[in-house]
Each structure stands twice: as C-alpha cells, then as structure tokens.
C-alpha positions in Angstrom: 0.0 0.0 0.0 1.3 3.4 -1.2 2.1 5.6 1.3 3.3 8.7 -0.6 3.4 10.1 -4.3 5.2 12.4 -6.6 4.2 12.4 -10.0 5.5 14.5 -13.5 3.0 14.6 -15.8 3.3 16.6 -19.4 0.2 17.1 -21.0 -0.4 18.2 -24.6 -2.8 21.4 -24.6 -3.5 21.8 -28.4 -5.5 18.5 -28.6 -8.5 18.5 -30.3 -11.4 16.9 -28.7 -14.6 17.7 -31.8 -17.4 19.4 -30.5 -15.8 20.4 -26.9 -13.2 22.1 -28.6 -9.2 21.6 -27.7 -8.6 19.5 -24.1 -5.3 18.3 -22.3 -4.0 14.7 -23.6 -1.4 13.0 -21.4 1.8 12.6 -23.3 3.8 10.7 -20.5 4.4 10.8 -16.8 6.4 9.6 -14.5 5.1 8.2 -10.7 7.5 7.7 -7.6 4.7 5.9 -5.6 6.8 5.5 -1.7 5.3 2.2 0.6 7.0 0.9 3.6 9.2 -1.1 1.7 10.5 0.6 -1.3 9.8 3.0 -4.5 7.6 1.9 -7.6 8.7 3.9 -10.0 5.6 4.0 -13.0 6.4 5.7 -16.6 4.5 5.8 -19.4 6.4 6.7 -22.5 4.9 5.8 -26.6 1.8 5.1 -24.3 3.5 2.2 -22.6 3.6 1.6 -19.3 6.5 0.4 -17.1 7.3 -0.4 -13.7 9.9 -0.7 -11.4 10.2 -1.3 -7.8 13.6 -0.3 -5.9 14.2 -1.2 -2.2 15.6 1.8 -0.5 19.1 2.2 -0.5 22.0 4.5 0.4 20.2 7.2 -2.1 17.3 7.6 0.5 19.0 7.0 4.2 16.6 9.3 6.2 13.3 8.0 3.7 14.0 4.8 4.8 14.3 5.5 8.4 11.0 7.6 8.4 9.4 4.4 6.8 11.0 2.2 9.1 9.6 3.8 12.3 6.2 3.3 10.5 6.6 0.6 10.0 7.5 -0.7 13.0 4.5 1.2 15.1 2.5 0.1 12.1 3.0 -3.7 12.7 2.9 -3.3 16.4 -0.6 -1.9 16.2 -1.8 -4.8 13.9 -0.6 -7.4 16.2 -1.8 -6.1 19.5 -4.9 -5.8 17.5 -4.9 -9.4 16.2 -4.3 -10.2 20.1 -7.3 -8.5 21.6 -10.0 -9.5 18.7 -8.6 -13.1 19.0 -9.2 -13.0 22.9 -12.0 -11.4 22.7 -13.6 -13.2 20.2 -12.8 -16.8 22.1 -14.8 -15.1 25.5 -18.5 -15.4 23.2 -18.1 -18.5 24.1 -19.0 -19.8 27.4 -17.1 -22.4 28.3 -13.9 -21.0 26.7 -15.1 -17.6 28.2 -15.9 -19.2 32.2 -12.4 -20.9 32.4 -10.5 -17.8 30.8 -12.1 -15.8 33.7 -11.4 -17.9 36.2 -7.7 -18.2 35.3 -6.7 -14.6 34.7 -9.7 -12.8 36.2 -12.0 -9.9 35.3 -10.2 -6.9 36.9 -7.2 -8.4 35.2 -8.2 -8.7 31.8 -10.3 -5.5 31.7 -6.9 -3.7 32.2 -5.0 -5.6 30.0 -7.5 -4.7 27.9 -7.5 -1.4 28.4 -3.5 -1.3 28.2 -3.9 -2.7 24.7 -6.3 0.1 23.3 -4.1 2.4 24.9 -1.0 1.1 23.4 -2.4 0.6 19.9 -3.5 4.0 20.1 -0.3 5.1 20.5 1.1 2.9 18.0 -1.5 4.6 15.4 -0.4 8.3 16.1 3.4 7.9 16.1 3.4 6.2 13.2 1.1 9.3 11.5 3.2 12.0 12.7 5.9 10.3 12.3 5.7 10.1 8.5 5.5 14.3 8.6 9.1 13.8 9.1 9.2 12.4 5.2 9.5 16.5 3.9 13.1 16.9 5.8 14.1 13.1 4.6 13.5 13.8 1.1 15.4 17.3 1.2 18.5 15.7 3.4 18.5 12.9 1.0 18.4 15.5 -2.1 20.6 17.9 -0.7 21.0 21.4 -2.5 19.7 20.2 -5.3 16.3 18.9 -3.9 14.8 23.2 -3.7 11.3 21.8 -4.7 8.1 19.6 -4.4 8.5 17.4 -1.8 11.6 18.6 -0.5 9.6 22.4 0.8 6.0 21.0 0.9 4.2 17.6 2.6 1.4 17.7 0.1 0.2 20.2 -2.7 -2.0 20.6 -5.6 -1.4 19.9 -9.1 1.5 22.6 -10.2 1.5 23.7 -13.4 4.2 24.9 -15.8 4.7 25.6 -19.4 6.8 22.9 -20.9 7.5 24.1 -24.4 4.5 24.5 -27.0 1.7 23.3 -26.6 3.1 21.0 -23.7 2.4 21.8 -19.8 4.1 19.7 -17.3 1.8 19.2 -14.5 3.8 18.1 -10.6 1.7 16.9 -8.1 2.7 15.1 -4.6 1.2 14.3 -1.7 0.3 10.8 1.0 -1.5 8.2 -0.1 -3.3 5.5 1.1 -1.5 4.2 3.9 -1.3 6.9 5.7 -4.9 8.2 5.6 -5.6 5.0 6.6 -3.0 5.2 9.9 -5.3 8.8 10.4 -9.0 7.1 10.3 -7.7 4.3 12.9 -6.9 7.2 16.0 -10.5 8.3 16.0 -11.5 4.2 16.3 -9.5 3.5 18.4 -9.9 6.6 20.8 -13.2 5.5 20.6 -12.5 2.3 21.6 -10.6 3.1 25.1 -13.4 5.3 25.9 -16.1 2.2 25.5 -13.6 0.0 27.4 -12.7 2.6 30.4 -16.3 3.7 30.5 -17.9 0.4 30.5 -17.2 -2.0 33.8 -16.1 -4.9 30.9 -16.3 -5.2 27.8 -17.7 -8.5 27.1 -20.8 -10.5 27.6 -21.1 -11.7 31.5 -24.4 -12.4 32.1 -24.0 -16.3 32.4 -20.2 -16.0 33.7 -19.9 -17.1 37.7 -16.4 -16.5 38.4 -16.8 -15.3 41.6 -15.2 -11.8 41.2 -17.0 -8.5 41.8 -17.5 -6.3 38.5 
C-alpha cells in the first residue's frame, strides 16, 4: 500500500477533442509511488507503461528511516490488535469464556484490555506524525539540489508549468493510502478506550460465575 506520491505529468494542450473544442491529452508521466518497503517507479512513454520497484538504499538514508519507524509502530498496532480480537472473540463462548475468567480474572483482563487500546492508540499516532518527518528526509537525502516539491511542501495541488509549446508539465505530490488509513484508525481507536474505560467490561457476563465483583 502506497504511502506517498510524486508524479510529472506533461500534457499536450492543443489537442482537439470535436465538439468540446481543444482539451489536455497525457503525453507521458512519470510516478514515484513510496510504501514501507521501497519506491515503484511507473512511466508511461509511446503510451507504454513500465514499472519498477527499488528497495531503498544508500540514495534515501533518512526516507528509509522515516518508513521504518512506521513501519515498526504500524505492525505493532496490527498485532496487539490481532491479540485483543482473538481474545476477545474466544470469550463469546462460554465455556472458553468461564475458564479464561477464572484463570486470569475480570479486573485483570479488563486492564489488560484497556493497556492494549491504549498502546495501539499510541502505535496509530506515532506512526502518522511520524511520517511528517518524510519532507526533511527527502530534502536531506536531495541535498542542494532537492529546492522543490517534496523537499519544501508535505502535500500540494497539481502545479502547473509551461513545458514548451503546446506542452504543460503538470507536478503533483502528496500521502497516499496508507497513511490516511493510519489517520482514520486514531478516532476508532480513541473511541474504543473510551467504550472499554467507560464500561465495567467489555464483554458478555451475564451467564459468567467467576466469583469476582465487577
């Protein structure tokens, strides 16, 4: 999953489209789509289409260790949420449920519980504001040369320049999927604590006799 995106785009401006009159065509572009892992680099040139995925290397030090601390909080925050749905899911059943009580008891698991949220939470906004950091990578990585896009700006609208005749080149840049994703799971799971913290437990009790007080 794409995390972030620069793309060149030159579009020919003279192109006649019949009754609308004259539109933009795409000519070619050029994509540098950024995951966790590496670059996909996507061109299209004769309208062909290529690409080519490069793991970062010694080119983009501090990129890499931006995505590698989201990456890391990223995975931690799946897991610890693999762990609680997988425990909670085995307590809808009773029997599994009565003699999960009994060992580890209610007060006990309601704060685990609650130290899980917590902690996945956390996991979720480090690893957003975290990947702010990517502006400075990309312009240590560039160096002098780097004095645009990316480099000055986290995210911005299509920029437009002429190109030659009849040819605009067209920069845009900006994050992607994965990390608007990261931003929609700190409302859930803010939402979540509350409903745990707020609520005595957070799973079905009425048939469980484990002799502790709620």
């Amino acid at each position: 999953m794409d995390w972030y995106e620069y793309s060149v785009t030159y579009l020919n401006t003279n192109t006649n489209t019949g009754a609308t009159g004259f539109g933009n065509t795409v000519v070619n572009y050029t994509k540098l789509r950024y995951d966790l892992e590496g670059m996909t680099t996507e061109t299209k040139v004769n309208e062909q289409v290529q690409n080519r995925f490069m793991a970062y290397d010694d080119t983009y030090t501090q990129v890499e260790t931006i995505m590698q601390l989201c990456q890391a909080f990223v995975i931690i925050g799946v897991v610890l949420s693999a762990l609680l749905t997988f425990t909670l899911s085995l307590c809808f059943f009773d029997g599994l449920r009565n003699k999960f009580l009994f060992w580890i008891g209610m007060g006990t698991l309601r704060i685990v519980v609650i130290v899980t949220v917590f902690f996945i939470l956390v996991s979720s906004i480090i690893a957003f504001l975290g990947f702010l950091g990517i502006t400075a990578a990309f312009e240590s990585d560039g160096g002098s040369s780097c004095n645009y896009g990316p480099c000055r700006k986290f995210m911005s609208p299509s920029s437009r320049t002429n190109a030659g005749a009849n040819l605009d080149e067209v920069q845009e840049w900006g994050a992607r999927e994965g990390w608007f994703l990261t931003l929609a799971t700190i409302p859930i799971s803010i939402l979540l604590l509350i409903v745990v913290v707020l609520n005595k437990f957070p799973i079905p009790v009425d048939s469980v006799g484990s002799g502790e007080a709620l």
